[in-house]
Backbone as JSON, one array per atom type, in Angstrom:
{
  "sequence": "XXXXXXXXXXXXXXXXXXXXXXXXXXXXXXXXXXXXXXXXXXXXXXXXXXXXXXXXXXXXXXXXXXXXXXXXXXXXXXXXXXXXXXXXXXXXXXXXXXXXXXXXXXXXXXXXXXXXXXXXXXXXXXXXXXXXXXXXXXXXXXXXXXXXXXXXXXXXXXXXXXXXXXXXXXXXX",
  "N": [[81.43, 128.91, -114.44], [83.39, 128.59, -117.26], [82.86, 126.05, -120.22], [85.04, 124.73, -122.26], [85.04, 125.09, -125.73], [84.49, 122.68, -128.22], [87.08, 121.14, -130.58], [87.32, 122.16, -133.62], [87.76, 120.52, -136.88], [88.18, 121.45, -140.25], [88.28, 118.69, -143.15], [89.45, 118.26, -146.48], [89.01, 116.42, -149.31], [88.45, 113.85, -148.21], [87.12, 111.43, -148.43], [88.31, 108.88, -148.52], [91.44, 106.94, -148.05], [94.16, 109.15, -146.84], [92.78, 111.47, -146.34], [90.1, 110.42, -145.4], [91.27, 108.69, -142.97], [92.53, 110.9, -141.6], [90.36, 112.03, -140.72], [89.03, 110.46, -139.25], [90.63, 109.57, -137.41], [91.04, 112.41, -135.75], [88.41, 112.37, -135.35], [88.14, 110.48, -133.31], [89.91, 111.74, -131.68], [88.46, 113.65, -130.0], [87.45, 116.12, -131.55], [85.06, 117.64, -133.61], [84.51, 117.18, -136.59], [84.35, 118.18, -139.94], [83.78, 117.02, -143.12], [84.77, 116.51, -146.82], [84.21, 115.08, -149.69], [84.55, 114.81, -153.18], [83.51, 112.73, -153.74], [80.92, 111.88, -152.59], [81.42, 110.49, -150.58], [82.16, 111.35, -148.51], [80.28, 112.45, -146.99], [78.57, 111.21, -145.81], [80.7, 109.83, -144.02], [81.27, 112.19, -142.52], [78.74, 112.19, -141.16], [78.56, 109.76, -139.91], [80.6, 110.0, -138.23], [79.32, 111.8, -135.88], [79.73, 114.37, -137.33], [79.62, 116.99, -139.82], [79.27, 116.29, -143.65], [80.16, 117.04, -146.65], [79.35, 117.4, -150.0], [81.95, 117.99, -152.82], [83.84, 119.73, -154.68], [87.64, 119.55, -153.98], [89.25, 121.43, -156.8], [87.28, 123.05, -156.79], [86.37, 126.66, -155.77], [83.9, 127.36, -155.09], [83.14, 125.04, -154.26], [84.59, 124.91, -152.2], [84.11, 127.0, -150.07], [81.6, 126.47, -149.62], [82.1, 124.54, -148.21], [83.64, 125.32, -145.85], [81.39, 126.91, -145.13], [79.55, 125.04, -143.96], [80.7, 124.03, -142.1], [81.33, 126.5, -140.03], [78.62, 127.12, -139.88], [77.95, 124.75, -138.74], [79.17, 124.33, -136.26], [80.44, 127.0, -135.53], [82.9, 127.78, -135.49], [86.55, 126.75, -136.65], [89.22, 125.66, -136.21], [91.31, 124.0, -137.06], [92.75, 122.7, -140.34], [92.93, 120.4, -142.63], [94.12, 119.95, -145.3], [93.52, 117.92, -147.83], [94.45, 116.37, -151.18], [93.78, 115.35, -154.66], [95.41, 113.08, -156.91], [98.35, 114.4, -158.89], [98.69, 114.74, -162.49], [101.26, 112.37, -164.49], [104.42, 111.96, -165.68], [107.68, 111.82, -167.33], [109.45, 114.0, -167.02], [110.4, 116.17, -168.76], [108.48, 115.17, -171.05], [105.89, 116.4, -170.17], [103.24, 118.11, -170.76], [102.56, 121.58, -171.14], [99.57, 122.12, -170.26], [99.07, 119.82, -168.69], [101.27, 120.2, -166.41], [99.91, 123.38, -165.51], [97.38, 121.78, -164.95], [98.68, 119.96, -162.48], [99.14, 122.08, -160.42], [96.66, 123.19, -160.48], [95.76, 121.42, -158.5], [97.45, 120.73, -156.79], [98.27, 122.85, -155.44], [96.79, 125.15, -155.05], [93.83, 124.84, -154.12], [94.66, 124.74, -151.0], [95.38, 127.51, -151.34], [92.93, 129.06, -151.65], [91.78, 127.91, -149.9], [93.05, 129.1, -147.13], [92.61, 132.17, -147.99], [89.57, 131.56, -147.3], [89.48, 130.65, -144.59], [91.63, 131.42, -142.73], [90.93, 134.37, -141.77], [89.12, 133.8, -140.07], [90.12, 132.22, -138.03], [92.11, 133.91, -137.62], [90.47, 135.67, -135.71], [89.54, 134.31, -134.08], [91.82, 133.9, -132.67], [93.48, 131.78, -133.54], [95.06, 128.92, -135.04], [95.54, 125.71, -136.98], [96.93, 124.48, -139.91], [97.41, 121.94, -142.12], [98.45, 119.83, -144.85], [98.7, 117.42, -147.42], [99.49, 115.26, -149.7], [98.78, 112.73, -152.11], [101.69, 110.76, -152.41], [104.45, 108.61, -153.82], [107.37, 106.79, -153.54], [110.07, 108.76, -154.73], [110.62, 109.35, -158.72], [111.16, 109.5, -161.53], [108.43, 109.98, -162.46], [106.99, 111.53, -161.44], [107.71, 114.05, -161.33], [105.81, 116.42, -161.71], [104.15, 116.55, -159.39], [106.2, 116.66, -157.32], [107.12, 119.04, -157.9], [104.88, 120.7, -157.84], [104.09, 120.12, -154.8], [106.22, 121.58, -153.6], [106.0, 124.45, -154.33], [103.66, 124.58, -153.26], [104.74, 124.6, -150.6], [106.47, 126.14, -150.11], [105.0, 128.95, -150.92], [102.93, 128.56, -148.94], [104.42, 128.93, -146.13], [105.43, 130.88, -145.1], [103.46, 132.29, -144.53], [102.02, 131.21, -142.5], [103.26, 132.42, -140.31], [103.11, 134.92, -140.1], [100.26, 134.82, -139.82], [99.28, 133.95, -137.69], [98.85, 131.15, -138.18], [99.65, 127.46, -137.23], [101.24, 125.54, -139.52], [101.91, 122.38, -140.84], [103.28, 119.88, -142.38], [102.52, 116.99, -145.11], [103.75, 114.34, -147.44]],
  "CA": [[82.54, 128.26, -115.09], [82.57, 128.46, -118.67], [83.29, 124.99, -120.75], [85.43, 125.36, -123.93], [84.56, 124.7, -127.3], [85.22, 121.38, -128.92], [87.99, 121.63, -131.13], [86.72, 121.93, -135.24], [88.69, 120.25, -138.24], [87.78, 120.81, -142.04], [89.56, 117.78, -144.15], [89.13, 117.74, -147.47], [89.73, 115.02, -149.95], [88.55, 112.71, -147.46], [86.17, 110.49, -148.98], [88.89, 107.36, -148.72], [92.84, 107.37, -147.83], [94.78, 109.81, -145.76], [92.0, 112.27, -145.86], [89.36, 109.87, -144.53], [92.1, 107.97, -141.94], [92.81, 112.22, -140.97], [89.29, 112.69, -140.59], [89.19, 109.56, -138.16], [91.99, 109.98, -136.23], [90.88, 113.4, -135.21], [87.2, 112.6, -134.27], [88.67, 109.51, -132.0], [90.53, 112.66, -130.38], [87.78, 114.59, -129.79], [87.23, 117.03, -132.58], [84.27, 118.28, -134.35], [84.9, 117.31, -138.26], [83.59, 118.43, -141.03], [84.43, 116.18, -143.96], [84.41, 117.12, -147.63], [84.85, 114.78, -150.62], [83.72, 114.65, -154.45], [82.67, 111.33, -154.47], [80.13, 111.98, -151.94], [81.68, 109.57, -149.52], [82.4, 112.13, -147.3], [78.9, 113.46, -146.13], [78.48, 109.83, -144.75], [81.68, 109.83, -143.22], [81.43, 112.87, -141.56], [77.8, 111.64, -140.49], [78.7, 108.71, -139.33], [81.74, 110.52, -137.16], [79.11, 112.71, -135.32], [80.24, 115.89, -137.48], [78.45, 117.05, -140.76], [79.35, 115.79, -144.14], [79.92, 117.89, -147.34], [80.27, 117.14, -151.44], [82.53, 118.84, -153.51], [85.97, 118.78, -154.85], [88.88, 120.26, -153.86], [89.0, 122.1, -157.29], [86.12, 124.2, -157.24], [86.35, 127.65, -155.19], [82.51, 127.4, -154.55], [82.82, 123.37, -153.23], [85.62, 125.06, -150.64], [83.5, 127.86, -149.88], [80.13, 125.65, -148.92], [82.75, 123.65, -147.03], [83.96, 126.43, -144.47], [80.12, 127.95, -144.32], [78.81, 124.29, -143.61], [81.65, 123.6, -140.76], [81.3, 127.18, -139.56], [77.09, 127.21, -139.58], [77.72, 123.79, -137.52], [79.83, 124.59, -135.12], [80.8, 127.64, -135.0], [84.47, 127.88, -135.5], [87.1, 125.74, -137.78], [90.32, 125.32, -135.72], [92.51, 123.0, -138.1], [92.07, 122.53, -141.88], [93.75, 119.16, -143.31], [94.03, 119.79, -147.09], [94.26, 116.61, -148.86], [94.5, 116.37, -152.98], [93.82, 113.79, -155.46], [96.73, 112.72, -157.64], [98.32, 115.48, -160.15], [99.53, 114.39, -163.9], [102.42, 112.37, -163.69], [104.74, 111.54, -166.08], [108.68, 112.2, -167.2], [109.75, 115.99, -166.93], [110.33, 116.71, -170.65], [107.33, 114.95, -171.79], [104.95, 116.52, -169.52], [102.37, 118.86, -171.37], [102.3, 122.35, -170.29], [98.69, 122.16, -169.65], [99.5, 118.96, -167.36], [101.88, 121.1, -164.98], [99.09, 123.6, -164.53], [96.51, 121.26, -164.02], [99.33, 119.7, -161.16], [99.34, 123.42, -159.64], [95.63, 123.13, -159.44], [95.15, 120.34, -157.85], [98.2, 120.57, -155.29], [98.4, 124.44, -154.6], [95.41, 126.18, -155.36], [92.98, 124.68, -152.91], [95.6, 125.34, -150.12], [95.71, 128.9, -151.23], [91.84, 129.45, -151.67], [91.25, 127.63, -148.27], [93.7, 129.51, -146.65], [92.04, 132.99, -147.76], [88.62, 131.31, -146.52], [89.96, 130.28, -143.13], [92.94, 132.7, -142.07], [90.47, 135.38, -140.78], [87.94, 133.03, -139.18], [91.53, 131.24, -137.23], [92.55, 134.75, -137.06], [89.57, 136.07, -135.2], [89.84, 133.17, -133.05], [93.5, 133.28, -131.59], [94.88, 131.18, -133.65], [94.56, 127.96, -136.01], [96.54, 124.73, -137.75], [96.87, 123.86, -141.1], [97.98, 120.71, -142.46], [98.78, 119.8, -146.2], [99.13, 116.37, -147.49], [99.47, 115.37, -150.88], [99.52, 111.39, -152.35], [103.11, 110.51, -152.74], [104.7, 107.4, -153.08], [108.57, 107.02, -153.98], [110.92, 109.18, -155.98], [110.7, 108.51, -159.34], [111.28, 110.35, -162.76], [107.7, 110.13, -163.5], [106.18, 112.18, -160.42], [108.1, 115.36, -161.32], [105.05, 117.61, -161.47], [103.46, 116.71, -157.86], [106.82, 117.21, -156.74], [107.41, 120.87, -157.95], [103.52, 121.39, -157.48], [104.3, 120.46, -152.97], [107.52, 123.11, -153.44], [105.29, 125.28, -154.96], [103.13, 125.13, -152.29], [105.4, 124.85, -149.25], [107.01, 127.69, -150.68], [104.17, 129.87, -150.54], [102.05, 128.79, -147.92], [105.2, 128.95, -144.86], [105.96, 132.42, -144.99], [102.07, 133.29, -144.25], [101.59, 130.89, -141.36], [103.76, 132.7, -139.34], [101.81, 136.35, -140.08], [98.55, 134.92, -139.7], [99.06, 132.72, -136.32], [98.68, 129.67, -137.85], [100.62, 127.28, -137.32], [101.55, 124.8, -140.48], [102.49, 121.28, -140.87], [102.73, 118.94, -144.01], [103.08, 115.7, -145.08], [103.61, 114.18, -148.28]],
  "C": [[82.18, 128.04, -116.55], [83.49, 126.85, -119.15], [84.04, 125.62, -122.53], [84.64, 124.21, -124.82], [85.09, 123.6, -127.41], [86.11, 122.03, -130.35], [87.73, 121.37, -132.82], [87.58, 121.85, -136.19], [87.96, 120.4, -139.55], [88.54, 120.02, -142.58], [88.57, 117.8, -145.25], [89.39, 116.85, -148.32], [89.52, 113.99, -149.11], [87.64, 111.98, -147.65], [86.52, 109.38, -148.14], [90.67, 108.19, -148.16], [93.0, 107.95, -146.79], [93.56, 110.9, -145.24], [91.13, 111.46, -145.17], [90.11, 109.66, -142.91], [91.94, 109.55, -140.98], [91.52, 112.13, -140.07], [88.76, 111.84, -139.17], [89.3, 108.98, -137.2], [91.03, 111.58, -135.67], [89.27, 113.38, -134.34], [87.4, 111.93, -132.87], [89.63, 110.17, -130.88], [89.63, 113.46, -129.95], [87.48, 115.43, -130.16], [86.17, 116.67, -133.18], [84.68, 118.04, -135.18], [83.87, 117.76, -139.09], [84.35, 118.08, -142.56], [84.18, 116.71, -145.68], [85.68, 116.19, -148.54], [83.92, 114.6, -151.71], [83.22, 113.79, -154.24], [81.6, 110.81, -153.81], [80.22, 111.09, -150.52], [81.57, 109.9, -148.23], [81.56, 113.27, -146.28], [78.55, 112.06, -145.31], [79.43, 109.25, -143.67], [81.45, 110.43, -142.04], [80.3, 112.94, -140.41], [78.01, 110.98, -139.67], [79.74, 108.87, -138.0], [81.13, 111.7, -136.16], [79.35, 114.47, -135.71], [78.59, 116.31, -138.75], [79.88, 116.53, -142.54], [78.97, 116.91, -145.78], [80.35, 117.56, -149.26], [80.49, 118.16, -151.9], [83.96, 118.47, -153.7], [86.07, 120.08, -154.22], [89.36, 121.54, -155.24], [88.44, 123.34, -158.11], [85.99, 125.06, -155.98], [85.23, 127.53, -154.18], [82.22, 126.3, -153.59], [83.16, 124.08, -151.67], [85.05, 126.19, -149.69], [82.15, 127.5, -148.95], [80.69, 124.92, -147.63], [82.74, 124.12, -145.5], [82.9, 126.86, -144.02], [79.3, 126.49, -143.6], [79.78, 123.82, -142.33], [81.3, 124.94, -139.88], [79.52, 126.83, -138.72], [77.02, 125.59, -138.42], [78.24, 123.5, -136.63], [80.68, 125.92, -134.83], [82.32, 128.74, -135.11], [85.27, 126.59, -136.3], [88.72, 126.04, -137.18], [91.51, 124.58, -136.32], [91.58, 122.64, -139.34], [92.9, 121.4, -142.41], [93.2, 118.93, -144.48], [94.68, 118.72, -147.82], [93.98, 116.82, -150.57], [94.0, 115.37, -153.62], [95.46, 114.36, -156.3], [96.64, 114.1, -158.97], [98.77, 114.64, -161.32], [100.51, 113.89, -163.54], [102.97, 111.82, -165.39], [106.78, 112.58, -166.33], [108.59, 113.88, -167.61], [110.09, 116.53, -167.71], [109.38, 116.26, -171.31], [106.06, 116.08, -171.46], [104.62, 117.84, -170.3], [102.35, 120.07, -170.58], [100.97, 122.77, -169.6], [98.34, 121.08, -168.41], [100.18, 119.89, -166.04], [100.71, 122.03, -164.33], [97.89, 122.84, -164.06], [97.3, 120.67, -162.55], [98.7, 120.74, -160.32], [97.83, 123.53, -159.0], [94.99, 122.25, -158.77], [96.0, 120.6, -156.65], [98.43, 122.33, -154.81], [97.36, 125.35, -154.28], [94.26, 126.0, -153.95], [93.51, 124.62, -151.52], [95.03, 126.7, -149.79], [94.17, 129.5, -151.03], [91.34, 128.66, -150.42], [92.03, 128.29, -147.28], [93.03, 131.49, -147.07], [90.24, 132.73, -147.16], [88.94, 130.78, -145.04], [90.46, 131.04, -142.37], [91.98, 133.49, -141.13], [89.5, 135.09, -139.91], [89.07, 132.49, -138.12], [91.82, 133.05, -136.32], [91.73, 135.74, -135.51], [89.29, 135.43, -133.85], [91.03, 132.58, -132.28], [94.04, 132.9, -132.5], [94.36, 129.67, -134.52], [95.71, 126.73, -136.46], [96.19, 124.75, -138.9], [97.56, 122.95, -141.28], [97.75, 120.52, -143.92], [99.44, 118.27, -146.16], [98.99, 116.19, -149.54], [99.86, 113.36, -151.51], [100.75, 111.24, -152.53], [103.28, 109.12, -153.02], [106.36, 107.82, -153.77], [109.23, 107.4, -154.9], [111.09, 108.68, -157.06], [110.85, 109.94, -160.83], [109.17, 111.08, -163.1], [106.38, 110.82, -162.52], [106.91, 113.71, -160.55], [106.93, 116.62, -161.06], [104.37, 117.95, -159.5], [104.92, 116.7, -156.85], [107.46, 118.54, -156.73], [106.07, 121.39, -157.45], [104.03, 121.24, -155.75], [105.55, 121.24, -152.96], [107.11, 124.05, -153.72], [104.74, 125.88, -153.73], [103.83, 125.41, -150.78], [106.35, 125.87, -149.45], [105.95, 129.16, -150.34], [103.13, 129.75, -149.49], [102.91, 129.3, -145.97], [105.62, 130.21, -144.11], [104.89, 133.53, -144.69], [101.95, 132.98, -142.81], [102.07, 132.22, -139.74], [103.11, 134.79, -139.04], [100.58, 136.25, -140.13], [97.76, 133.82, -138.27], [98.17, 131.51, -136.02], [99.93, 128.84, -137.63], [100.56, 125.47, -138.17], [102.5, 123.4, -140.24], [101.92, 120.74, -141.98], [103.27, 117.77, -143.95], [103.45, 115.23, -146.46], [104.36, 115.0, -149.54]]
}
């Protein structure tokens, strides 16, 4: 009789907040985490949750890269990915600097899209996978315009993959 696998989450951005709470919630279900935040919070986290524990941001290719080989090399497999952000630029939607918007883009799309070509064929290889996408929010307001075109941005381009790469996508935020 064979036993299955325990079920493996990467969250990133989870130092503190939704990514920690994610990271949390999922070990108290029985999941394997593997945690991953700049501020180093999140190698003690993911310690402390029985997983492993990884620094780096969310903005750097190479952080997201160490992430997936240090979740993979410790278990094996990476079953759900819960991409959290820090906060993009915010301010009114004619002021906003065009080097503000793309920094938004790379904070709320980019590490999506570059965890999503590090994951996809490891999910794919494996049946099948979740993703999850969260992004700080708090209420409509003139002066959040960019982190609300940056999550259309991305739920724009990430929805139209899930379904050719048998994951299957959910967001929040």
């Amino acid at each position: 009789m064979s036993s299955t696998p325990a079920r493996v989450a990467l969250i990133t951005a989870a130092g503190s907040g939704m990514g920690a709470a994610s990271a949390r919630e999922l070990a108290a279900q029985g999941w394997q985490v593997a945690v991953m935040s700049a501020s180093g919070k999140g190698e003690a986290l993911g310690r402390e949750l029985g997983g492993v524990g990884i620094t780096g941001s969310v903005l750097e290719a190479a952080d997201l890269a160490r992430a997936v080989q240090a979740a993979m090399t410790a278990f094996g497999r990476i079953d759900a990915v819960v991409s959290s952000s820090p906060h993009p630029p915010k301010g009114e939607l004619l002021t906003i600097a065009d080097d503000d918007w793309h920094r938004g883009l790379d904070i709320i799309l980019m590490p999506v899209l570059r965890l999503a070509r590090l994951v996809v064929p490891i999910m794919t290889a494996q049946g099948g996978g979740r993703s999850s996408t969260s992004a700080p929010t708090r209420r409509s307001s003139p002066t959040r315009c960019s982190r609300s075109a940056a999550r259309c941005a991305r739920l724009s381009r990430t929805s139209p993959n899930c379904s050719r790469t048998s994951m299957r996508r959910t967001t929040s935020g």
